[in-house]
Every structure is written in structure tokens, then in C-alpha cells.
C-alpha positions in Angstrom: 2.1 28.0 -156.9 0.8 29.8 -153.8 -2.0 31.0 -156.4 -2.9 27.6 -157.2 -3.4 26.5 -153.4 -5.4 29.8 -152.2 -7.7 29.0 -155.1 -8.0 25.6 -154.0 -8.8 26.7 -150.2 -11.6 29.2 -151.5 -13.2 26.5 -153.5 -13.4 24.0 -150.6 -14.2 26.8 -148.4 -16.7 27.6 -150.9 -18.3 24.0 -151.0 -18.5 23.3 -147.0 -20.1 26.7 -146.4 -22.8 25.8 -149.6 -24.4 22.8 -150.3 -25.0 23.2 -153.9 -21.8 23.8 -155.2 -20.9 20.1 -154.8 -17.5 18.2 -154.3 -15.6 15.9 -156.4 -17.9 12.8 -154.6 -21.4 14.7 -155.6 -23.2 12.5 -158.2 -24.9 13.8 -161.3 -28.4 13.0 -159.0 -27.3 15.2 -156.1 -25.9 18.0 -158.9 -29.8 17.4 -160.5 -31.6 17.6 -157.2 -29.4 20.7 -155.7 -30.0 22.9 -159.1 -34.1 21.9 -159.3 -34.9 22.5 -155.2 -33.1 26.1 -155.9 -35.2 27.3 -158.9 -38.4 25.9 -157.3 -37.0 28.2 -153.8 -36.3 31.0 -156.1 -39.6 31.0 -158.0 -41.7 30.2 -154.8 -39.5 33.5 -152.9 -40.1 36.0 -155.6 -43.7 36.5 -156.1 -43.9 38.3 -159.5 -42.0 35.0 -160.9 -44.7 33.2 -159.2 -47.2 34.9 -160.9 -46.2 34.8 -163.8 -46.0 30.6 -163.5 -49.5 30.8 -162.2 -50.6 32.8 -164.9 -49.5 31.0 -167.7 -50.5 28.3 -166.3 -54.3 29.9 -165.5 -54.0 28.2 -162.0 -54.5 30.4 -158.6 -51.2 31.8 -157.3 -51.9 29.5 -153.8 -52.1 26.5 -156.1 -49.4 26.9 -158.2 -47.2 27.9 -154.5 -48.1 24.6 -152.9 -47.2 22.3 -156.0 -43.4 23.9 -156.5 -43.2 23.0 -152.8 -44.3 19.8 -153.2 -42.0 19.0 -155.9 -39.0 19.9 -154.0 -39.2 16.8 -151.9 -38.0 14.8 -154.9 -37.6 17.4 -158.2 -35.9 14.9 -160.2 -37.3 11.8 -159.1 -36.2 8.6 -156.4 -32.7 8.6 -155.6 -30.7 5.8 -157.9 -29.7 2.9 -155.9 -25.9 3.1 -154.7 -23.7 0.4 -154.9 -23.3 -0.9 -151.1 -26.6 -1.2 -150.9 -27.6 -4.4 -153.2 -28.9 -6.1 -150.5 -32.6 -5.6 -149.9 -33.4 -4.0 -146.5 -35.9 -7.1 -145.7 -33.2 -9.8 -146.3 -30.9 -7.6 -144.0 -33.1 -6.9 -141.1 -33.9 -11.0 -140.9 -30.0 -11.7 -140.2 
């Protein structure tokens, strides 16, 4: 039994110290998001990988940098709508 609990602690200490391990309340959009922004960190950090991209791709290595970047702001697209929040913003503000 004390097995079971120390486990527990390490994965909760585990998923406080980093982010993309998740929680029981991480959605499959957070999971998505967390697993994307880490290869396109990993690929821009390692600059044979990068390379490689950019020469498959037959763009400049500069190019090819900048547009991993700029997908990391939203990899897998807008966030979905969550459920307390079915009332536009616009109808809100005017109460």
C-alpha cells in the first residue's frame, strides 16, 4: 500500500513540476497542444533536425526556423469553446 501512495506523490510531483505531463482535468486540446509546441521546440533547438526539415522542404534554414515558431502559438488550432462560457463576451460586457 505504501507503494501505491509514493507512486502516486511522484506522479503529482511529476505533473506540478512539468506542464506537459497533464492531470486528470487536462483535455484532449491541452494533451494536443502540449505534445505539438514540444516537437516544434525540439526541432527548432537541434539544428541538424532543422536542416533536415529545411532541406526536404528546399526552403532556407531561417525560413523554415521562423514558421515552426510561428506555429507554436496555436499548433493544433483555436482552443474549443468550454462550457461556462456560452455566453458571448459582447452580450456580457453590455450587463
Amino acid at each position: 500500500m505504501a507503494d501505491k501512495l509514493r507512486t502516486q506523490q511522484e506522479l503529482e510531483r511529476l505533473q506540478t513540476k512539468y506542464i506537459g505531463t497533464g492531470h486528470p482535468d487536462t483535455t484532449s486540446w491541452e494533451w494536443k497542444t502540449n505534445i505539438h509546441r514540444d516537437t516544434y521546440a525540439s526541432l527548432v533547438g537541434h539544428p541538424p533536425l532543422l536542416s533536415y526539415i529545411a532541406l526536404a522542404q528546399n526552403e532556407p534554414t531561417t525560413k523554415v526556423r521562423a514558421q515552426l515558431i510561428r506555429k507554436m502559438l496555436q499548433p493544433v488550432g483555436p482552443p474549443p469553446p468550454r462550457e461556462f462560457e456560452d455566453i458571448p463576451m459582447a452580450t456580457a460586457a453590455n450587463k
